[in-house]
MIKOL-843836 format. One record per atom (N, C-alpha, C): residue in three letters; y, x, z. Coordinates in pm, whole numbers, padded with zeros to 5 digits, always signed. Each point is the difference from the previous one (the first is absolute). Layout:
ALAYXZ...
REM end
This chain:
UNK-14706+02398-04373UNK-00123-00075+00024UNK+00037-00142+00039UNK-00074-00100-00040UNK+00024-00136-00008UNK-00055-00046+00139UNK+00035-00056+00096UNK-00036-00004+00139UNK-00128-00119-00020UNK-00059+00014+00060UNK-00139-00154+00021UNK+00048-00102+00022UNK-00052-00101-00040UNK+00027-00103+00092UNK+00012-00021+00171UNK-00116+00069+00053UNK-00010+00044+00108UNK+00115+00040+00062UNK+00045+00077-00079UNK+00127+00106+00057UNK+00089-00146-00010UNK+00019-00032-00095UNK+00125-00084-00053UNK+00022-00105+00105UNK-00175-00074+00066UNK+00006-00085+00118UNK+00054+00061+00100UNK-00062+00127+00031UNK+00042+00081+00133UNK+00221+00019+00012UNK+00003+00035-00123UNK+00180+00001+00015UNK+00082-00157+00006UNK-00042-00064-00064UNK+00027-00180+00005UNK-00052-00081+00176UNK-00058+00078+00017UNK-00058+00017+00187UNK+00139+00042+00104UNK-00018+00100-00072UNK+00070+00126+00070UNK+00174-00063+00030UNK+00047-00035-00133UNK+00119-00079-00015UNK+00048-00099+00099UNK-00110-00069+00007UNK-00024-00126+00045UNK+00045+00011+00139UNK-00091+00099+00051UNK+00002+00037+00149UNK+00134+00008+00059UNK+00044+00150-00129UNK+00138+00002+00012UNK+00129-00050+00012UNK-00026-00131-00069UNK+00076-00115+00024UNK-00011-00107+00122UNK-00164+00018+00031UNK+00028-00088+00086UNK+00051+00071+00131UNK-00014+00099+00013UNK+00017+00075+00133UNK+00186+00015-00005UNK+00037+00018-00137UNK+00139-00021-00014UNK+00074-00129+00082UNK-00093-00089-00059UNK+00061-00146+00031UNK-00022-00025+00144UNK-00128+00078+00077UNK-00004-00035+00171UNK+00151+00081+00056UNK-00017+00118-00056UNK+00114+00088+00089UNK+00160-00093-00026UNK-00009-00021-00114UNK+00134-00085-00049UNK-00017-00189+00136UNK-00130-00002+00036UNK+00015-00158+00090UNK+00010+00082+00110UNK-00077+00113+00074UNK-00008+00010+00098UNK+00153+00057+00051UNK+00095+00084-00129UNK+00119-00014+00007UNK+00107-00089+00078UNK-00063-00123-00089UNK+00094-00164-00004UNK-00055-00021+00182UNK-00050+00022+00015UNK-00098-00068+00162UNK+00079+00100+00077UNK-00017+00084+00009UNK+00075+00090+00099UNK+00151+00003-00005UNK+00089+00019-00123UNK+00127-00082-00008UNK+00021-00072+00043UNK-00046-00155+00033UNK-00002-00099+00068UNK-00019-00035+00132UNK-00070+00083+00046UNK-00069-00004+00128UNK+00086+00114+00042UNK+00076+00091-00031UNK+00121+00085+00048UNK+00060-00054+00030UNK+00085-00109-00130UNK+00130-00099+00025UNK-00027-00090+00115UNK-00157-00060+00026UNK-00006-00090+00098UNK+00054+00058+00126UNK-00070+00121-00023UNK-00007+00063+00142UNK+00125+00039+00057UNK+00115+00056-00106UNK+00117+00007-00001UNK+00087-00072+00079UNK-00049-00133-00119UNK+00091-00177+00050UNK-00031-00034+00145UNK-00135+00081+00044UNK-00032-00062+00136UNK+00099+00078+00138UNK-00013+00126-00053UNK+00061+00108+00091UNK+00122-00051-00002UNK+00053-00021-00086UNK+00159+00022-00035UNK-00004-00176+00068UNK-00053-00075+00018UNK+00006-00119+00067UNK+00044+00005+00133UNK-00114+00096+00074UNK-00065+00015+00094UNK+00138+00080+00095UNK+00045+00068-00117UNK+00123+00112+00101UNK+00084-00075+00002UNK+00012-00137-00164UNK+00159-00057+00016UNK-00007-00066+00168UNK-00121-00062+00059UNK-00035-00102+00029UNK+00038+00074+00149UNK-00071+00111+00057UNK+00056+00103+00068UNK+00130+00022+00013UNK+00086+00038-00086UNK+00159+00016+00016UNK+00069-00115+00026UNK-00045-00103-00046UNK+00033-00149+00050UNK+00001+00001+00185UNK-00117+00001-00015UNK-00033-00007+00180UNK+00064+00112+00049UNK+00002+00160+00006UNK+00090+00079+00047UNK+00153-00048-00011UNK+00069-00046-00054UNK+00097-00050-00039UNK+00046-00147+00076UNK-00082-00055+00028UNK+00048-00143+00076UNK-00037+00074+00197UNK-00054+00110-00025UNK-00081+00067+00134UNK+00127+00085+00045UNK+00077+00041-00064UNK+00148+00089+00012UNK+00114-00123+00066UNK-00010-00107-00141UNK+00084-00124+00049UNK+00032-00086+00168UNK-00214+00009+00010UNK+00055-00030+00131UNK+00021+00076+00104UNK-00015+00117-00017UNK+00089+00061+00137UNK+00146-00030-00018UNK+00072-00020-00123UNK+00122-00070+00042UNK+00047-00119+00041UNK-00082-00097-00009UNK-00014-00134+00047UNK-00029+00021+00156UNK-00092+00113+00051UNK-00027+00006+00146UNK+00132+00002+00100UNK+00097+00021-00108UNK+00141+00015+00064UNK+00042-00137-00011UNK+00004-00071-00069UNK-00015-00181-00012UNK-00028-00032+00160UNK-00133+00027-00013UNK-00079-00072+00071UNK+00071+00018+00154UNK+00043+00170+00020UNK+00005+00029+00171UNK+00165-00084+00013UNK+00066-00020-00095UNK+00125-00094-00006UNK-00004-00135+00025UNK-00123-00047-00080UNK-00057-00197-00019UNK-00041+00093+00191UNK-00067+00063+00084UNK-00062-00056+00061UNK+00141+00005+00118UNK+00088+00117+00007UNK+00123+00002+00056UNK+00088-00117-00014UNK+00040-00044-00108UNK+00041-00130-00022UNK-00092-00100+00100UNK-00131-00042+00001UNK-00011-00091+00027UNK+00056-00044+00181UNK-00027+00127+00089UNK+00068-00006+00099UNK+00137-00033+00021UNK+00086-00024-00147UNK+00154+00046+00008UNK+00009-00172-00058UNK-00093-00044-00060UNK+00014-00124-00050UNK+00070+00043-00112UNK+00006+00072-00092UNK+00008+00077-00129UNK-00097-00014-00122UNK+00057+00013-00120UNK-00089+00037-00080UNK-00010+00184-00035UNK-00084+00017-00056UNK-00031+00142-00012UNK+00127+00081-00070UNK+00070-00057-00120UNK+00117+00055-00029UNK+00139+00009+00036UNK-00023-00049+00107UNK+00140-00008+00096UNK-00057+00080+00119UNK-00108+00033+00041UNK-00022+00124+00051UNK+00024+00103-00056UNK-00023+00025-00119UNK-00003+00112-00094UNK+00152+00060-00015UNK+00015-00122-00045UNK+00198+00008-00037UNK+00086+00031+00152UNK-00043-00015+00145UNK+00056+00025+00060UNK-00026+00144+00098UNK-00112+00067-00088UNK-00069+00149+00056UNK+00113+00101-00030UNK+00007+00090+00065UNK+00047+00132-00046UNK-00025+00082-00105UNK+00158+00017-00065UNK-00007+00080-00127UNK-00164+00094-00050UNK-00053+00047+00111UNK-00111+00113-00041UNK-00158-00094-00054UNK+00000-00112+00125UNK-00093-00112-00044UNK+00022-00002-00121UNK+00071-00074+00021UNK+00036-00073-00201UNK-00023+00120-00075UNK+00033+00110-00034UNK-00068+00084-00060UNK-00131+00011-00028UNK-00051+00014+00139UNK-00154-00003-00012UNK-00076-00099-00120UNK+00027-00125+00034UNK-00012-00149-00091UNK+00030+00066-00133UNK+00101+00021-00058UNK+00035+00050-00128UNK-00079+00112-00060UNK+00000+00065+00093UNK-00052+00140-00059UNK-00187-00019-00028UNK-00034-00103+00082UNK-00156-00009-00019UNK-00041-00090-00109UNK+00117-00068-00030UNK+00001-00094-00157UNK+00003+00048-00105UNK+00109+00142+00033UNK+00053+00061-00084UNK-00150+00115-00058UNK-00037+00073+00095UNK-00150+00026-00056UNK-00106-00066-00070UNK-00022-00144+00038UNK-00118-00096-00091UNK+00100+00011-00120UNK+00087-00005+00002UNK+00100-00022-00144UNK-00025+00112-00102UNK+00055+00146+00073UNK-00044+00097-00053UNK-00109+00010-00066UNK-00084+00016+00065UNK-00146+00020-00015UNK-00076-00111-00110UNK+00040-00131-00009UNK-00080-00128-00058UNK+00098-00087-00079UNK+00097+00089-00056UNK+00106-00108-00078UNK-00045-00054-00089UNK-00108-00022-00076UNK-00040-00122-00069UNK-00090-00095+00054UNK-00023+00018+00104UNK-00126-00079+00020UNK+00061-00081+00149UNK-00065-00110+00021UNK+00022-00142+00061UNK+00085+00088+00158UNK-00116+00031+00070UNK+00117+00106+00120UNK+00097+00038-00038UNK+00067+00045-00086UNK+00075+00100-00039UNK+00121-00091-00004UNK-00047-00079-00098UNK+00134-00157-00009UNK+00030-00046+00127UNK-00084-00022+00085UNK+00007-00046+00107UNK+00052+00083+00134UNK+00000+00095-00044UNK+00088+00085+00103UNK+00153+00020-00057UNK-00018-00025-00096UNK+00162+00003-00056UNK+00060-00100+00012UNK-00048-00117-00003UNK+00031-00157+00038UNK+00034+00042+00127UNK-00054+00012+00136UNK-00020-00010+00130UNK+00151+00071+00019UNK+00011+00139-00105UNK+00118+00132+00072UNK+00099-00083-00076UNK+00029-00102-00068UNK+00114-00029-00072UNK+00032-00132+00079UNK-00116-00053+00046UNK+00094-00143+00078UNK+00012+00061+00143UNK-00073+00029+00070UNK+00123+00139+00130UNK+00102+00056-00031UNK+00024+00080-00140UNK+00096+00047-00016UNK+00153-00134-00020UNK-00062-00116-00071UNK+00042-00078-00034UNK+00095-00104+00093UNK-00113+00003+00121UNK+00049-00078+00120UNK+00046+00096+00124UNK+00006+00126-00059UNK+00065+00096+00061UNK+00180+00058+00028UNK+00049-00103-00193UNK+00092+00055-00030UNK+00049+00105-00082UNK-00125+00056-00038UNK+00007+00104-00098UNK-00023-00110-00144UNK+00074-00026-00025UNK+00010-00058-00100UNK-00051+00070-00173UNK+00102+00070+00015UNK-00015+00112-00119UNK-00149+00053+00002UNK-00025+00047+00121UNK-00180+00082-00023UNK-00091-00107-00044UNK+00009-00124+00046UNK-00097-00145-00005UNK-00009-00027-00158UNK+00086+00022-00027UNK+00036-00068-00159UNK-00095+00155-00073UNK+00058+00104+00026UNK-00085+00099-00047UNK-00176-00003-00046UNK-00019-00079+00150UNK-00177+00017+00053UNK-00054-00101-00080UNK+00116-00118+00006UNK-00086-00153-00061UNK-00013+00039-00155UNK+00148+00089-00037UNK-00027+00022-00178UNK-00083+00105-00016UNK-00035+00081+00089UNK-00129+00079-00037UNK-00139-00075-00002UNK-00027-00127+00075UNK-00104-00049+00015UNK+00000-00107-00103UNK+00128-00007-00068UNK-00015-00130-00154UNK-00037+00091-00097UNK+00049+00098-00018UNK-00096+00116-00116UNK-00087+00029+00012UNK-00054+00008+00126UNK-00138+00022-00002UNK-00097-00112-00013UNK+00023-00109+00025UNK-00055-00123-00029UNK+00011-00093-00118UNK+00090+00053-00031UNK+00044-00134-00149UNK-00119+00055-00084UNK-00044-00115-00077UNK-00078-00002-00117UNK-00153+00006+00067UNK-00035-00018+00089UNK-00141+00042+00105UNK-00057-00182+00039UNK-00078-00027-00079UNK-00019-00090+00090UNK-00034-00048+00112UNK-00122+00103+00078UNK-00052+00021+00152UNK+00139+00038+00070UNK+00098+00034-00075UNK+00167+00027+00121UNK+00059-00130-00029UNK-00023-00086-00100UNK+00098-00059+00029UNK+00084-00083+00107UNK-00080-00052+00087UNK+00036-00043+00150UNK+00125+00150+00081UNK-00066+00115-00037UNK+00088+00100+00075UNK+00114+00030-00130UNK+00067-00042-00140UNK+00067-00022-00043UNK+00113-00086+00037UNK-00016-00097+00018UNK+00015-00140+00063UNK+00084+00032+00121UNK-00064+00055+00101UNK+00050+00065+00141UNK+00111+00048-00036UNK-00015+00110-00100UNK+00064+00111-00036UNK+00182-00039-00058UNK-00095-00124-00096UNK+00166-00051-00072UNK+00083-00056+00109UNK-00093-00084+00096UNK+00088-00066+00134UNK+00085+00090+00070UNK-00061+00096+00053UNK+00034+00099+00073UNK+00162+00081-00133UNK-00044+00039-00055UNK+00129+00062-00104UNK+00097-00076+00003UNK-00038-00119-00022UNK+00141-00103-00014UNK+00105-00023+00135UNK-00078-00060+00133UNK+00002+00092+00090UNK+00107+00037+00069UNK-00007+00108-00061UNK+00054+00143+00017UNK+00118+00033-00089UNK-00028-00050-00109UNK+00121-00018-00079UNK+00145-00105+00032UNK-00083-00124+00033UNK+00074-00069+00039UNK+00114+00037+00130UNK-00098+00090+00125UNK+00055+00026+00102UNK+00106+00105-00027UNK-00001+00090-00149UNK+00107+00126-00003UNK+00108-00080-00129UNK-00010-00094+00031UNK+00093-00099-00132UNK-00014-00021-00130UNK-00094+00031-00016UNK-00068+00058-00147UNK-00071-00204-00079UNK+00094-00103+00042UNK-00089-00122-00025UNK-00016-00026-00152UNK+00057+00067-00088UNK-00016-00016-00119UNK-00143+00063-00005UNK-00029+00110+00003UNK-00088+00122-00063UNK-00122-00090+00134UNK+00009-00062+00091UNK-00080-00081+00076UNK-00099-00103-00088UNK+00144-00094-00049UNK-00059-00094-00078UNK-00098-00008-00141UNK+00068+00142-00033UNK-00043+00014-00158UNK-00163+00068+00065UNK-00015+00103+00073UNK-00137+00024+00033UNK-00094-00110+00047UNK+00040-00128+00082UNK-00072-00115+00035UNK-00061-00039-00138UNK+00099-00061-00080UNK-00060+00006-00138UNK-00077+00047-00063UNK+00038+00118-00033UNK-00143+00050-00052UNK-00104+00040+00080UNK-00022-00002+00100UNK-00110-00014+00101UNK-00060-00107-00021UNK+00052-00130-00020UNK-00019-00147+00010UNK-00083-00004-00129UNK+00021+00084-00119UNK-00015-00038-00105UNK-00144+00071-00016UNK-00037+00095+00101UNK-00111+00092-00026UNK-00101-00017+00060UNK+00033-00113+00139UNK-00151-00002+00086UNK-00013-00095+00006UNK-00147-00050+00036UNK-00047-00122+00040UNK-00064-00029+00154UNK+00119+00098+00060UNK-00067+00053+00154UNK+00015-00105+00072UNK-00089-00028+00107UNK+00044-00105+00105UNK+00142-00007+00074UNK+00078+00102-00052UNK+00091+00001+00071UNK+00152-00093-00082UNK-00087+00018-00128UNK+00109-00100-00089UNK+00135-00079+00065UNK-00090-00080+00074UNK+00092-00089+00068UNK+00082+00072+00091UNK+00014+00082+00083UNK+00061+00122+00087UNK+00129+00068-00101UNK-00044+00032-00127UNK+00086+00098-00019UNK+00115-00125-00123UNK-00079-00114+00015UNK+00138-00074-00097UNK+00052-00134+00101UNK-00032+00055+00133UNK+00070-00084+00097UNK+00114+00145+00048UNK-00002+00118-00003UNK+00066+00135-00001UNK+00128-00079-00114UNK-00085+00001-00135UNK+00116+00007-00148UNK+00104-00125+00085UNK-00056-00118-00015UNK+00109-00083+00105UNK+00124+00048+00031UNK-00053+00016+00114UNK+00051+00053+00098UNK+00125+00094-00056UNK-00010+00122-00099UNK+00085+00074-00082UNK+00102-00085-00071UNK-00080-00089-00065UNK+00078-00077-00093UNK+00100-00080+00063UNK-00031-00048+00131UNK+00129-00070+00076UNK+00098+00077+00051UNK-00056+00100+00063UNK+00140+00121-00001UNK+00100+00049-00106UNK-00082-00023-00120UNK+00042+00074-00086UNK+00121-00143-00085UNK-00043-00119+00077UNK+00111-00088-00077UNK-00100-00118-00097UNK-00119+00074-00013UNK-00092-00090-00135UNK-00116-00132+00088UNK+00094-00082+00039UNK-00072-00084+00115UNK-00121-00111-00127UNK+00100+00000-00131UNK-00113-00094-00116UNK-00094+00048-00010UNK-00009+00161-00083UNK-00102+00069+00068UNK-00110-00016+00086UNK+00060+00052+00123UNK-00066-00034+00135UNK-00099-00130+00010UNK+00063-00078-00034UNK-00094-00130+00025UNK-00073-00034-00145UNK+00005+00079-00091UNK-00123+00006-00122UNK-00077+00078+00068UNK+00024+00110+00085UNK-00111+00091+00069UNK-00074-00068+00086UNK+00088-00075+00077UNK-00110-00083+00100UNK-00075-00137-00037UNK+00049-00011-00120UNK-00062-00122-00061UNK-00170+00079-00069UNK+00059+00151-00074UNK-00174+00035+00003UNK-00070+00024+00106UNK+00060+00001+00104UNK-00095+00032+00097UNK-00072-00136+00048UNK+00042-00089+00040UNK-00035-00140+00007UNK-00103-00031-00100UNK+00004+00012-00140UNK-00093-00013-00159UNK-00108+00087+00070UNK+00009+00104-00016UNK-00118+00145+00014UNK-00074-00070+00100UNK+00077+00031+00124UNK-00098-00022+00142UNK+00034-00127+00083UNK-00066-00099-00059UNK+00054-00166+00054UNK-00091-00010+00107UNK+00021-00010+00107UNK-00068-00066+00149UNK-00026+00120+00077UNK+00091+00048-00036UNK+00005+00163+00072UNK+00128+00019+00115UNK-00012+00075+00072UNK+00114+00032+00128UNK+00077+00110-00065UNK+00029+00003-00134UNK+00067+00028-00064UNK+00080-00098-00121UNK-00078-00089-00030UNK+00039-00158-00068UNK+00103-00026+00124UNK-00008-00016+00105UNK+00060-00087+00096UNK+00155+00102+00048UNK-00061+00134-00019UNK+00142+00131+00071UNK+00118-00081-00162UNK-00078+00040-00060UNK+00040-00035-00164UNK+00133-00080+00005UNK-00069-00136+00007UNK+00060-00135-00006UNK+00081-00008+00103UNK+00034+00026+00135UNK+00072+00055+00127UNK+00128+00082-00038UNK-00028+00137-00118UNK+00104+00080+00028UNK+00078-00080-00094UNK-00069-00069-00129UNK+00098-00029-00072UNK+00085-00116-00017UNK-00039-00110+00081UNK+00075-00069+00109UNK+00135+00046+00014UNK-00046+00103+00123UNK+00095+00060+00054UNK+00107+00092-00068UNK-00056+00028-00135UNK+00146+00117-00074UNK+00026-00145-00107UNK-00073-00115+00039UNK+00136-00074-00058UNK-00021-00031-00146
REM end
């Protein structure tokens, strides 16, 4: 049987519907996908943003040990790390071991560097030479290539070299200044190629040396680093 027109409108209707109700479920799809991901991006914000603050909230209870030192020192006419450095073996533990947790716990994130910085220049100005160099090259891998680290890169290469320098190591010193030098644009620039210097005159390379302090003078002119600059290299002649 040949359907009516009637009929023929009613299925060309019918279709219609079908499609369009296709096409809502297919947007109301797209809308709720989206509004998941938002909701997602927000949470997942919201916790990074959270573990941040738990994480600098861990940090400073190890700094509280700073602090009862800065305030011991100040009676002693001290600074806080020459309190520290002159506590008993178990103290100093304490200090380490509460760095050593933000570390654990937050090794990529800004605390985390920063407690490894803190346990490597104690360890550093401790004498533990070997562990310092350890902490600072754990905290350059974790920072290189980061731009929000790069300042705690920076630290990191200072601190390594350091440490290297102090276990005789001035070659493998110099060559890391370098490529440190070559990778950041940290404020500390001037810090870590008034360091290279410094290597390079030990090491015999005084021409060197005073091309190093000649960029430093170029880079940062009217600076109290322009002036350390022009002073040391004077003085090596």
């Amino acid at each position: 049987m040949v359907p009516s027109f009637f009929m023929n409108d009613h299925v060309a209707q019918e279709i219609q519907v079908r499609r369009l109700v296709t096409t809502l479920r297919w947007a109301l799809l797209g809308v709720a996908v989206v509004a998941a991901s938002l909701g997602a991006f927000y949470f997942w914000k919201m916790q990074k943003q959270k573990s941040a603050e738990a994480a600098f909230d861990l940090l400073h209870e190890a700094t509280q040990i700073e602090e009862r030192a800065g305030r011991e020192g100040s009676t002693l006419q001290k600074d806080a790390m020459d309190v520290m450095l002159s506590w008993p073996e178990a103290q100093r533990q304490e200090y380490v071991k509460a760095l050593e947790s933000v570390e654990s716990q937050y090794s990529k994130k800004s605390a985390g560097l920063l407690a490894t910085l803190k346990k490597a220049r104690f360890q550093l100005l401790s004498g533990q030479h070997a562990q310092a160099l350890e902490a600072y090259q754990s905290a350059l891998s974790r920072s290189a290539g980061h731009d929000s680290f790069e300042l705690y890169y920076a630290m990191a290469a200072e601190g390594a070299a350091a440490s290297l320098e102090l276990v005789g190591r001035l070659p493998d010193a110099k060559t890391l200044l370098d490529q440190a030098l070559s990778k950041t644009k940290s404020p500390l620039r001037p810090v870590l190629f008034l360091s290279l210097a410094r290597l390079q005159i030990q090491l015999g390379e005084k021409d060197r040396a005073a091309e190093t302090y000649d960029k430093i003078i170029k880079e940062f002119p009217n600076s109290e680093y322009e002036k350390r600059a022009r002073a040391l290299k004077l003085r090596a002649g």
